[in-house]
C-alpha positions, 0 to 999 in steps of 0.5 A, spaced: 665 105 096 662 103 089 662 109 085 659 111 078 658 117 074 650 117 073 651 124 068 656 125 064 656 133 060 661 136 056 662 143 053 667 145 047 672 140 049 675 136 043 670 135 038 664 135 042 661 142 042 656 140 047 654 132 049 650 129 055 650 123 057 645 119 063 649 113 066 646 108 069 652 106 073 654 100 069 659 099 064 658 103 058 660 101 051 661 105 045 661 103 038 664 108 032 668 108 027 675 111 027 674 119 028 668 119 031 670 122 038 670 115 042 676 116 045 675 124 046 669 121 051 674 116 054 679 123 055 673 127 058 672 123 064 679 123 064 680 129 066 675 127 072 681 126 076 688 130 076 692 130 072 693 131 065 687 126 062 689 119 059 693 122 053 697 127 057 694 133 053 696 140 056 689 144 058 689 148 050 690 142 046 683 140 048 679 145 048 675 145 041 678 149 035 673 149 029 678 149 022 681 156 022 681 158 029 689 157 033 686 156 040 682 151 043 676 154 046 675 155 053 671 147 056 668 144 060 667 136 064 662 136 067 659 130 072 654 128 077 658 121 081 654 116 085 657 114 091 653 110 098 647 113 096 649 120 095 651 124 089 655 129 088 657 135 082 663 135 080 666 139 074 673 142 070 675 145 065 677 153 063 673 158 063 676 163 058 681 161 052 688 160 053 688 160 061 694 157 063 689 152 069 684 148 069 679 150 074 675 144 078 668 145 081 666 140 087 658 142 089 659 148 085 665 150 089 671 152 086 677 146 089 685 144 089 685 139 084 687 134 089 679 134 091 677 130 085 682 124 088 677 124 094 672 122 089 674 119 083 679 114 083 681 111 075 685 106 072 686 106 064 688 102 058 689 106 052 693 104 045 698 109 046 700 102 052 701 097 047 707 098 046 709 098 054 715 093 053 718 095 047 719 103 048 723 105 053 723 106 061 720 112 062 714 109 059 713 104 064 715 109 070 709 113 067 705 107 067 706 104 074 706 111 077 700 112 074 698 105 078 701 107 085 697 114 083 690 110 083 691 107 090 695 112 092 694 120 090 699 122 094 704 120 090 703 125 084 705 130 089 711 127 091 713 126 084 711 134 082 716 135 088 721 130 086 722 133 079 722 140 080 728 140 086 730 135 080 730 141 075 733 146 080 739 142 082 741 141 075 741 149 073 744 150 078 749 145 076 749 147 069 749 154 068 752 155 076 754 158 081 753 151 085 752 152 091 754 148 097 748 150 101 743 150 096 745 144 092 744 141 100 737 143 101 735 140 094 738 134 096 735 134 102 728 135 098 730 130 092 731 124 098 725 126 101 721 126 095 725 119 092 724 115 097 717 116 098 717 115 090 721 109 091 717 106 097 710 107 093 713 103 087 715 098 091 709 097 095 704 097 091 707 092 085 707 087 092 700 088 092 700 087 085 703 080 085 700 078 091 693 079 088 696 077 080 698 071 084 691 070 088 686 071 082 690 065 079 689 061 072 685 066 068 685 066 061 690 072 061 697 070 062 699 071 069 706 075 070 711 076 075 713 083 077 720 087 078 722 093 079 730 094 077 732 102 080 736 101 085 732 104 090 725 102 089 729 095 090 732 099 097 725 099 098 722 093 097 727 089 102 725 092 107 729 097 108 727 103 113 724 110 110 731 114 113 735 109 111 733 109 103 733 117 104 740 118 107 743 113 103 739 117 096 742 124 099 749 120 099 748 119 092 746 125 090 752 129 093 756 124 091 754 125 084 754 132 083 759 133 078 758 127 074 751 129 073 754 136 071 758 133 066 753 128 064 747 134 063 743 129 067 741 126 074 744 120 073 742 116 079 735 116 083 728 113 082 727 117 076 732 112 073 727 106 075 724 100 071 718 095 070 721 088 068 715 084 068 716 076 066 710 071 062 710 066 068 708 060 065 713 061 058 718 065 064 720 068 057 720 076 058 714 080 056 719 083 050 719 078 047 712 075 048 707 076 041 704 082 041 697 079 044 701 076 050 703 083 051 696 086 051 694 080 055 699 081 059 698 088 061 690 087 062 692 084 067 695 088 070 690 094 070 685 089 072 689 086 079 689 094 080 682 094 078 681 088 083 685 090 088 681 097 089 674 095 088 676 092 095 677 098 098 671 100 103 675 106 105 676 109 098 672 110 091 671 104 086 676 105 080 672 107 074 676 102 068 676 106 061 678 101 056 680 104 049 680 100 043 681 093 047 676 089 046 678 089 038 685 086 041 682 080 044 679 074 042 672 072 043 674 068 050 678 073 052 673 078 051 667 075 055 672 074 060 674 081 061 666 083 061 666 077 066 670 081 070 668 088 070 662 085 072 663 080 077 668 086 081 661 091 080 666 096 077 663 102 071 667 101 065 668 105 059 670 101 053 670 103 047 671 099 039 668 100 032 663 095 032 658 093 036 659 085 035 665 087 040 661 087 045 654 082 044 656 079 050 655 085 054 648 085 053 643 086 058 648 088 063 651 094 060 650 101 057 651 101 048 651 107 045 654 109 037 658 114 036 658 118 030 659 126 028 662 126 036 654 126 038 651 119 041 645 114 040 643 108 044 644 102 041 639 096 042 
């Protein structure tokens, strides 16, 4: 089911004291220079789904704050989302400064979160990225977890759900007394949540080789995909969902005091990683330049993209691309625009100057940004 913001509004939130923008639900592209509030927009629409936002900011720091005020203000997003013929009204924010949430509006009623995932699906790719295969494996298990979450949204409550009974197994651990019986339960808990982690993982970078594979020869490197955790490998072999949860209880009982002394789970799917493999050269994406690995990651987000624009079930994605044309180079740039447009998906992308995108003209919105307030552009 095809879906596209159609208005977009925000209040107090980053820069912008007040913007509105009406889409017509085709790739949107903003040009500005640098500080001018292009990637805030991309953030705004971010936080359109749950979650903390493509930066990963807390609720306060986004909230505008003018030179010499310590708290953000209270903020606002709001959107009005196209679907099948229906619109519907979405909105979230914090309705007075310092709140601890953020409350989430669907038709005016207040609504979980979770509600916003039943409508908007997202997928992104932000500068913070560039660097996925050289920093360390957290950053990676966030980058995949957030491709799971897109096709899946159920797996960002299985991984709240793993990382609080992971938190309390270790004070107890630490600080003491470990109890038998509590450290059971939580064991239980963690295996649960972990093999369904671990299951999601390994089924959806499955169905990102399978799609990797059938989209064949494009200008953006294919790649071959792995996941090196133990259990995510457990996963993807086959094993059954009791088996991969009986064997991680095992595990962890097996592991208390180790992870006592260590200060830290020592083992489980928080401890998993992403290898990808430049296909063509077999080289590692580590050691591939750094427009490789760009490209290679692009690909990526749009297999993702591709995959779920399929989907009669669920929402289109709506890709935001921040700052990525600048890192193409013209070939593959028109091919990226290509591809936004041949799987019919609403994209925001953004860049500090307007010849980044002269090939999407006539088949997207432009609009500069300066002084975080908008004008369209011819």
């Amino acid at each position: 089911m095809r879906t596209a913001l159609t208005r977009l509004t925000l209040t107090d939130f980053r820069s912008y004291a007040t913007a509105e923008l009406a889409l017509d639900g085709r790739p949107v592209w903003l040009a500005g220079p640098n500080g001018a509030g292009k990637t805030n927009l991309l953030e705004a629409v971010s936080f359109l789904i749950p979650g903390r936002g493509l930066r990963g900011a807390s609720i306060a720091e986004v909230g505008r704050r003018l030179p010499g005020e310590k708290a953000g203000r209270a903020w606002a997003v709001s959107a009005t989302l196209a679907a099948g013929g229906e619109e519907t009204r979405l909105g979230t924010g914090v309705e007075q400064a310092g709140a601890a949430r953020r409350v989430v509006r669907v038709e005016g009623e207040a609504a979980p979160p979770g509600r916003l995932a039943e409508h908007v699906r997202q997928v992104w790719l932000t500068p913070a990225q560039d660097r996925l295969f050289l920093e360390g494996a957290g950053d990676r298990r966030r980058f995949v977890d957030r491709l799971v979450f897109a096709a899946e949204p159920s797996h960002a409550a299985h991984v709240q759900a793993y990382e609080k009974a992971q938190r309390e197994r270790m004070r107890l651990l630490t600080d003491g007394p470990p109890d038998p019986a509590w450290l059971d339960a939580l064991e239980s808990r963690l295996a649960e949540a972990g093999t369904l982690m671990a299951e999601a993982r390994a089924r959806t970078l499955a169905a990102l080789q399978a799609e990797i594979e059938t989209r064949g020869e494009r200008p953006f490197p294919q790649a071959r995909l792995s996941l090196t955790g133990e259990w995510e490998q457990l996963a993807g072999s086959g094993a059954d969902f009791a088996e991969i949860e009986a064997r991680l209880a095992r595990a962890l009982a097996a592991a208390r005091d180790r992870d006592a002394a260590a200060g830290r789970a020592l083992t489980g799917p928080h401890r998993g990683d992403l290898a990808v493999v430049h296909a063509e050269k077999d080289r590692p994406a580590a050691e591939c330049s750094t427009g490789e690995q760009k490209a290679l990651i692009l690909n990526l987000v749009l297999a993702q993209a591709a995959r779920l624009a399929r989907s009669d079930a669920a929402p289109t994605p709506i890709l935001l691309l921040d700052e990525v044309a600048a890192h193409l180079d013209a070939r593959r740039r028109a091919a990226l625009f290509d591809e936004i447009e041949a799987l019919g998906l609403q994209a925001f992308l953004t860049g500090t100057d307007d010849h980044l995108f002269e090939a999407l003209a006539g088949r997207a919105q432009g609009f500069r940004v300066e002084g975080s307030g908008f004008a369209a552009a011819g």
